[in-house]
Short mmCIF file of the C-alpha atoms (twelve columns), coordinates in Angstrom:
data_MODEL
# 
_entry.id   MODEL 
# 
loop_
_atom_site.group_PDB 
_atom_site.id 
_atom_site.type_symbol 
_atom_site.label_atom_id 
_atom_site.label_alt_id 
_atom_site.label_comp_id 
_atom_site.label_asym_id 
_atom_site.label_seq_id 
_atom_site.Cartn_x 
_atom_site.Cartn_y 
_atom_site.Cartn_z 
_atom_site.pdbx_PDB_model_num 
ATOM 1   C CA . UNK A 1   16.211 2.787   -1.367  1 
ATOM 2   C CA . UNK A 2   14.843 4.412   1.472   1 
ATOM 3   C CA . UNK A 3   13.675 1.948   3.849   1 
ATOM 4   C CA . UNK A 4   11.989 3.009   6.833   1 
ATOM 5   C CA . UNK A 5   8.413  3.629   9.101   1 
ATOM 6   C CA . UNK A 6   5.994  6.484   9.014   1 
ATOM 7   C CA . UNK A 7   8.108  9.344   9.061   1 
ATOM 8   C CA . UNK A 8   9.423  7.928   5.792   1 
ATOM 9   C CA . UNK A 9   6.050  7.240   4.143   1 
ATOM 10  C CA . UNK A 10  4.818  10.400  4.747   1 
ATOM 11  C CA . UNK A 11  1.804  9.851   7.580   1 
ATOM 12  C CA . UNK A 12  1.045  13.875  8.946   1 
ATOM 13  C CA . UNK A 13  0.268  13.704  12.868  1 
ATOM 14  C CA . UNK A 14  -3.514 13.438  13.632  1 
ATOM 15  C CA . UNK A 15  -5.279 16.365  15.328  1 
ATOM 16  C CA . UNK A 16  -6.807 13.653  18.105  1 
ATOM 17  C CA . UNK A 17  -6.750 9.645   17.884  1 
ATOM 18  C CA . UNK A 18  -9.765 9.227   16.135  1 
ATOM 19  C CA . UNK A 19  -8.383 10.790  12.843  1 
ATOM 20  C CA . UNK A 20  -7.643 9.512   9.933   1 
ATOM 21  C CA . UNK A 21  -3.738 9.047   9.017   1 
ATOM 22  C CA . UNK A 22  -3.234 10.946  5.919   1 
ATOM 23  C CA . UNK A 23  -0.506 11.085  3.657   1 
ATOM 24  C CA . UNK A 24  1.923  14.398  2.526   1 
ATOM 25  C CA . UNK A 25  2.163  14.699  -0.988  1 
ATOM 26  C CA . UNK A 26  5.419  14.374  -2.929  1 
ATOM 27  C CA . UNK A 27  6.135  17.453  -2.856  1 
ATOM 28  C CA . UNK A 28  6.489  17.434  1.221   1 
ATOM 29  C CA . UNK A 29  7.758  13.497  1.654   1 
ATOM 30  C CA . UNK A 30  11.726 13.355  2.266   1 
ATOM 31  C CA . UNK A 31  12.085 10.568  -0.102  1 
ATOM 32  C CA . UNK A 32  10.154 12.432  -2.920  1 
ATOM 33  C CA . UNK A 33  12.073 15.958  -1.930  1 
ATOM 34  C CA . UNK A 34  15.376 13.558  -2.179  1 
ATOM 35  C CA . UNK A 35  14.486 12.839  -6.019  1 
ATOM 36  C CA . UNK A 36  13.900 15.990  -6.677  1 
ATOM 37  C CA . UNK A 37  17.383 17.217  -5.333  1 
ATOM 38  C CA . UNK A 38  19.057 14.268  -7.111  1 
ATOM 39  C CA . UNK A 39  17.803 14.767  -10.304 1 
ATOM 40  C CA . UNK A 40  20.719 13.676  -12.493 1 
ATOM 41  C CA . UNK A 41  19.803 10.524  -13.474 1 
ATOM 42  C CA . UNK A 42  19.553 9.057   -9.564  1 
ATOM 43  C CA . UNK A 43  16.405 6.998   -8.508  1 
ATOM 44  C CA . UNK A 44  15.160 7.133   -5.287  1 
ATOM 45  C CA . UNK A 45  12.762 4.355   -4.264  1 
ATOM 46  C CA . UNK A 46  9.972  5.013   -1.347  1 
ATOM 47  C CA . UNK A 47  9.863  1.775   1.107   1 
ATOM 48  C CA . UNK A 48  7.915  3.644   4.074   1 
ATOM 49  C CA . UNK A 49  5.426  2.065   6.114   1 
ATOM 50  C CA . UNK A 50  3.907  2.935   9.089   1 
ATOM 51  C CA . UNK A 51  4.502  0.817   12.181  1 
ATOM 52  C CA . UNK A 52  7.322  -0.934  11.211  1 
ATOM 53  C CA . UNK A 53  9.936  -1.850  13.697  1 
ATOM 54  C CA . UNK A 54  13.357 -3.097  12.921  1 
ATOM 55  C CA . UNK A 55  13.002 -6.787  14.097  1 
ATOM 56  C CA . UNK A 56  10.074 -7.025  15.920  1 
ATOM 57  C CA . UNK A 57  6.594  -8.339  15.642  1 
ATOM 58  C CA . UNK A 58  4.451  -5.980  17.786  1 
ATOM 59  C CA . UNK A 59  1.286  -7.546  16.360  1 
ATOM 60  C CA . UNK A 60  1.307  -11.096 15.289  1 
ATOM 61  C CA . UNK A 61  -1.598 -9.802  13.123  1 
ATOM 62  C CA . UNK A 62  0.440  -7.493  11.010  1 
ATOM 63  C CA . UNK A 63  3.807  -9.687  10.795  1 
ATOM 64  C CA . UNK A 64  4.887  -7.456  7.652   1 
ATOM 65  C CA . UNK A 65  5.661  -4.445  10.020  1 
ATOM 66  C CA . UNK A 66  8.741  -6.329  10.778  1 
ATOM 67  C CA . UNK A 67  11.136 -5.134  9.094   1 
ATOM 68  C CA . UNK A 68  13.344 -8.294  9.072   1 
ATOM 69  C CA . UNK A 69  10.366 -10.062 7.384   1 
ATOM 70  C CA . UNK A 70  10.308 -7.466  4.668   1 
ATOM 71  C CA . UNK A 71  13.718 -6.513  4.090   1 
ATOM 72  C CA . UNK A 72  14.812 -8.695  1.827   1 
ATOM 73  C CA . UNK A 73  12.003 -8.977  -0.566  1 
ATOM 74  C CA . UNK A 74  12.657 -5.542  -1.138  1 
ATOM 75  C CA . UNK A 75  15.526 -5.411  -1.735  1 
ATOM 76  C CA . UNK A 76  15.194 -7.739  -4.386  1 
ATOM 77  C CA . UNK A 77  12.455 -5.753  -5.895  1 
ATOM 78  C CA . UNK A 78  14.341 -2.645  -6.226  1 
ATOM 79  C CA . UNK A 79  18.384 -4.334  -6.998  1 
ATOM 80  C CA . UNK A 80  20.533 -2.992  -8.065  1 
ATOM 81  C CA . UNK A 81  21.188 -0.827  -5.001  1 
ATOM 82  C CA . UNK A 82  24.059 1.543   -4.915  1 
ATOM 83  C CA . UNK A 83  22.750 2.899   -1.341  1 
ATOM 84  C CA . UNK A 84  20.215 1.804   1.607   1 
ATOM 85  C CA . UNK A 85  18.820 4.424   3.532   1 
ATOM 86  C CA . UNK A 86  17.553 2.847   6.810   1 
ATOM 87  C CA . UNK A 87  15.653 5.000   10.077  1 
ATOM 88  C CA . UNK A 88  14.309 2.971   11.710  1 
ATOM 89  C CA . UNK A 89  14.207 2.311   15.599  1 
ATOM 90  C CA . UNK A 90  11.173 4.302   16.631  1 
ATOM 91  C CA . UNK A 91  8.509  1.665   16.791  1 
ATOM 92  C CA . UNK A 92  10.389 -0.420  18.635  1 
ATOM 93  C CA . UNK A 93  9.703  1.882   21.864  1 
ATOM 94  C CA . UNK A 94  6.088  0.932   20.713  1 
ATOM 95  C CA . UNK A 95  5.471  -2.812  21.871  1 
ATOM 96  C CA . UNK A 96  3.233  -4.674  24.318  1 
ATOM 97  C CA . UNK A 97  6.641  -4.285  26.825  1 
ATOM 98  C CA . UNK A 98  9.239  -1.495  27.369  1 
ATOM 99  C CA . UNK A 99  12.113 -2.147  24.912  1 
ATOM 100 C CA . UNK A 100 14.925 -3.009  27.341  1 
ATOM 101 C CA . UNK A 101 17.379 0.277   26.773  1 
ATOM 102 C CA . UNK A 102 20.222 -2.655  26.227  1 
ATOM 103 C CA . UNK A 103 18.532 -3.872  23.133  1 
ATOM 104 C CA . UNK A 104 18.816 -0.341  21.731  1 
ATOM 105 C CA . UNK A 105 20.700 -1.051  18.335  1 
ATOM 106 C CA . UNK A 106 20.360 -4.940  18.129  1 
ATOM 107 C CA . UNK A 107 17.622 -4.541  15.712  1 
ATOM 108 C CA . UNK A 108 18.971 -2.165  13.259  1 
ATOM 109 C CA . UNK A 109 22.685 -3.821  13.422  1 
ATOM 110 C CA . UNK A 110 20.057 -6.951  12.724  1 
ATOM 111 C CA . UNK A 111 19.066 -5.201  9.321   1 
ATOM 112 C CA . UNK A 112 22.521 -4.359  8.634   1 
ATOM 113 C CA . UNK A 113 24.167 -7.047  9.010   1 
ATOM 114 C CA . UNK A 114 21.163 -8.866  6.810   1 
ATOM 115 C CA . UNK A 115 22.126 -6.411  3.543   1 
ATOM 116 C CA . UNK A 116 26.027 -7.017  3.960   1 
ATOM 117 C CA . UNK A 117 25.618 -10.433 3.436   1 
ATOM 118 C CA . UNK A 118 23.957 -10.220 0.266   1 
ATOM 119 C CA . UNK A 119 26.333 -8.566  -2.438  1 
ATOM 120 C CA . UNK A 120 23.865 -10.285 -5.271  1 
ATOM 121 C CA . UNK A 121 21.538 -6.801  -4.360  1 
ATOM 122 C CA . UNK A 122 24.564 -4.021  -5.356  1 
ATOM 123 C CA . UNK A 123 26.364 -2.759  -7.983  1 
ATOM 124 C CA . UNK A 124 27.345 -5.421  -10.778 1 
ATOM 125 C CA . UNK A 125 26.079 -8.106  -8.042  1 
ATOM 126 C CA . UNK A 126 28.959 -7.922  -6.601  1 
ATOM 127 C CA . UNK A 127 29.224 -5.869  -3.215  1 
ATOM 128 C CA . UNK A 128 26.333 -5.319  -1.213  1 
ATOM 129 C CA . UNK A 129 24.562 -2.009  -1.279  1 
ATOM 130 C CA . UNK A 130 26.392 0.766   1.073   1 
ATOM 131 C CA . UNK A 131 24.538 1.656   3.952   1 
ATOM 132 C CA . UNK A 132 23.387 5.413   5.346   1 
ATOM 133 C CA . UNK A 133 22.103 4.962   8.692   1 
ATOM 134 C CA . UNK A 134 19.684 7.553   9.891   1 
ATOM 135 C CA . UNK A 135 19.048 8.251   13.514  1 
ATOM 136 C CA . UNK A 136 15.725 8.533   14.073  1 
ATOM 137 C CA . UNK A 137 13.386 11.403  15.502  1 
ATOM 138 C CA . UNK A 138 12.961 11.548  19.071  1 
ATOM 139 C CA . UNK A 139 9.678  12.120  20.384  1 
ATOM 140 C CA . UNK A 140 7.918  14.489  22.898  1 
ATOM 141 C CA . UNK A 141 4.419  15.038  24.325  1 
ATOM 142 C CA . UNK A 142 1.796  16.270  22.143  1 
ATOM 143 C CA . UNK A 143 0.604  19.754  22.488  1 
ATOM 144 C CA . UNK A 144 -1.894 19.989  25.855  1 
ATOM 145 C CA . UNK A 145 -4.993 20.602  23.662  1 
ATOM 146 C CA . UNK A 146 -4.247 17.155  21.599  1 
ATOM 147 C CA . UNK A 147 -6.193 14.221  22.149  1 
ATOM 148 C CA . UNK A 148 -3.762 11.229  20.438  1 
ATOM 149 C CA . UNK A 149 -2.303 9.579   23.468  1 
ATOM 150 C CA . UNK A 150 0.376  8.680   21.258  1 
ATOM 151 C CA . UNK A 151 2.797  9.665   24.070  1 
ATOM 152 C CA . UNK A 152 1.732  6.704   26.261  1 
ATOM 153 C CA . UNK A 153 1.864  4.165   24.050  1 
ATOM 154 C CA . UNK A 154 5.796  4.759   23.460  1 
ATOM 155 C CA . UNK A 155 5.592  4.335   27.397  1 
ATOM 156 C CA . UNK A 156 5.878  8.270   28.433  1 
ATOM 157 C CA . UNK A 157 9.177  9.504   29.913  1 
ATOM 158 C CA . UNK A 158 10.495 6.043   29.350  1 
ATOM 159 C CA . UNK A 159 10.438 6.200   25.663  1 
ATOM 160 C CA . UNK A 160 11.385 9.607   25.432  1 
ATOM 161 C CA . UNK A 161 14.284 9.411   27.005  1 
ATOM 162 C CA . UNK A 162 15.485 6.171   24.516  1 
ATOM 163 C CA . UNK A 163 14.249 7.990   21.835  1 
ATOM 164 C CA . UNK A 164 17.332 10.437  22.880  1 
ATOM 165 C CA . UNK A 165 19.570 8.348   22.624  1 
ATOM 166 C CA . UNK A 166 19.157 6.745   19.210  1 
ATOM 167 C CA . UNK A 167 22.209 8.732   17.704  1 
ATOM 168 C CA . UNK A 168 25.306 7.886   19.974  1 
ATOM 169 C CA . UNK A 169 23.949 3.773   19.637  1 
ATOM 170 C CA . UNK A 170 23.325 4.427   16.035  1 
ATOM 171 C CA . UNK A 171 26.668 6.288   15.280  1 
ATOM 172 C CA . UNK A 172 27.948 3.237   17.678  1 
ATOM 173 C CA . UNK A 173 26.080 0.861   15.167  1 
ATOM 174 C CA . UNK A 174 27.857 2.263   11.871  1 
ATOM 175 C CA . UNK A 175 31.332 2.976   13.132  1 
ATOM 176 C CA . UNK A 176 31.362 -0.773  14.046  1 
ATOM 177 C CA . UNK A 177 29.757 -2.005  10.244  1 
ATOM 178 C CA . UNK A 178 31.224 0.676   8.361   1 
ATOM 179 C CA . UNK A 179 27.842 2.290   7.549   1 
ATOM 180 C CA . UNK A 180 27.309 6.068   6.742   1 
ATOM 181 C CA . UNK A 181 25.588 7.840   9.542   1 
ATOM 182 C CA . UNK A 182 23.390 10.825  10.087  1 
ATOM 183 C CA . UNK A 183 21.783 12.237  12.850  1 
ATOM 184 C CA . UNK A 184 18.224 13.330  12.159  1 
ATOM 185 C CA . UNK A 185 17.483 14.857  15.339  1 
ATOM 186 C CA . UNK A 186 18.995 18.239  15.485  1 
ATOM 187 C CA . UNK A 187 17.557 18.472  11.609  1 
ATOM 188 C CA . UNK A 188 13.442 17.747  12.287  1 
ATOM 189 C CA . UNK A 189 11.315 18.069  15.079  1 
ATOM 190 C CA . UNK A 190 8.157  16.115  15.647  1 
ATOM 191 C CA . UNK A 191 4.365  17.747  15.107  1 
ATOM 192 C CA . UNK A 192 3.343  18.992  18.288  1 
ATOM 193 C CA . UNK A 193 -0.305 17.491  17.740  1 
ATOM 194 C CA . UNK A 194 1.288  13.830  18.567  1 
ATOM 195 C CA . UNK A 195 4.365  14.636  19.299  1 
ATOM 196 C CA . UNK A 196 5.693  11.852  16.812  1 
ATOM 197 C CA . UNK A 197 5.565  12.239  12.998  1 
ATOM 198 C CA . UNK A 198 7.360  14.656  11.588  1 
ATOM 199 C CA . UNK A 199 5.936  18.572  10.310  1 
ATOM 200 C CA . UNK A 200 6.521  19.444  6.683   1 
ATOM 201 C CA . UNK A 201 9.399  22.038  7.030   1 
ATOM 202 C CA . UNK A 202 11.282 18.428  8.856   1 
ATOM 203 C CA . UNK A 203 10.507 16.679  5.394   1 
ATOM 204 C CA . UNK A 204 12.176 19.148  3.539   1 
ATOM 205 C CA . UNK A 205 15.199 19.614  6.116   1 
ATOM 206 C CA . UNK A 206 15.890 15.888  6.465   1 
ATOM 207 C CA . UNK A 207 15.938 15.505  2.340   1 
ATOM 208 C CA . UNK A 208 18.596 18.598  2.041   1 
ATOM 209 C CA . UNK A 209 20.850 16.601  4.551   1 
ATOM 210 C CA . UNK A 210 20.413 13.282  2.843   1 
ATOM 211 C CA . UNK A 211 21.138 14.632  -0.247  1 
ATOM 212 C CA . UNK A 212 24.216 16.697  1.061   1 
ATOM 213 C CA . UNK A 213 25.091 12.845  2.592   1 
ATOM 214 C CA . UNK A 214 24.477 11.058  -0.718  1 
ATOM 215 C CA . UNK A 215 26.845 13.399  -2.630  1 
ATOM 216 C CA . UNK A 216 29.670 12.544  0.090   1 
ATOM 217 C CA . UNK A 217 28.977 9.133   -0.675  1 
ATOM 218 C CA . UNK A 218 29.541 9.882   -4.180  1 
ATOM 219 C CA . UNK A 219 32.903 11.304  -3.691  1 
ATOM 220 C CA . UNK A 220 34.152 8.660   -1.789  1 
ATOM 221 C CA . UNK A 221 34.462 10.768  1.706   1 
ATOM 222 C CA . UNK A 222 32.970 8.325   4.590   1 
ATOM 223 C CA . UNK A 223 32.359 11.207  7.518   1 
ATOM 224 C CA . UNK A 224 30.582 10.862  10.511  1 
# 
């Protein structure tokens, strides 16, 4: 399962903020590109959706972009799991206040710890699922002719720079829980139009690295 925001559901960056957010097709979205790659008999399940932080409720209107609040339930939908992919971590850079750069991995250890303790959701109901945690994307200001201000509501230089540093806490995060890691960043790079979501040719990239990940998995090898 592949549990993550908008870079895992597939939302392409919008020209200027009034846009719609449309949707790659599967034959661009990692997850889908994954299947595709994996196609001896392994089922990849999409659980992308935009907004969603790790353990925080930006919006008490939209309390389902929490991904604590959802995690379980889908779990549950999709068990058994042999594997949980999680990136997540950007949206929390996007609240009502700065994300204290201390707090950087609390909320995905959060989710981690959350599928350890439930073994009834893996193989045979009887381990929990393994874990691949992704480092997510950092982000970047948008091209000078784009009109998204996307860049200021991750706070500017602020959330840049954590955005940086998501794969020494995350690597920190999975040496500590015994999770699978992978770095995203030197892999995609964000759409220059909001300087966010990822560009096809990152889709397609991240998916071939998953899926060289997933084999290792397979064989037993836990790298770094």
């Amino acid at each position: 399962m592949c549990y993550g925001d908008s870079n895992t559901w597939g939302t392409v960056a919008r020209p200027h903020k009034d846009a719609p957010h449309p949707r790659y097709g599967r034959d661009v979205r990692w997850p889908c590109v994954l299947q595709k790659l994996l196609s001896d008999g392994c089922a990849v399940r999409e659980e992308g959706l935009g907004g969603r932080t790790t353990i925080y409720t930006a919006n008490p209107a939209m309390p389902f972009k929490n991904g604590l609040h959802m995690l379980e339930g889908c779990l549950k939908t999709h068990a058994p799991l042999d594997l949980v992919i999680l990136m997540l971590g950007t949206n929390d850079l996007h609240q009502p206040e700065p994300l204290p750069e201390a707090e950087m991995g609390h909320g995905i250890a959060t989710l981690v710890e959350l599928i350890q303790a439930h073994p009834e959701y893996g193989p045979e109901e009887k381990r929990p699922p393994e874990i691949l945690l992704i480092a997510p994307p950092f982000i970047t200001p948008s091209a000078p002719d784009a009109r998204t201000e996307v860049y200021g509501q991750f706070f500017g230089e602020y959330g840049e720079r954590l955005s940086h540093r998501f794969p020494e806490v995350y690597r920190a995060v999975a040496e500590k829980y015994g999770c699978y890691f992978l770095d995203a960043q030197p892999l995609t790079r964000p759409d220059a139009r909001d300087g966010v979501h990822l560009d096809a040719e990152s889709h397609r990239r991240l998916a071939a690295a998953v899926r060289d990940k997933v084999l290792e998995i397979r064989a037993g090898r836990k790298t770094a």
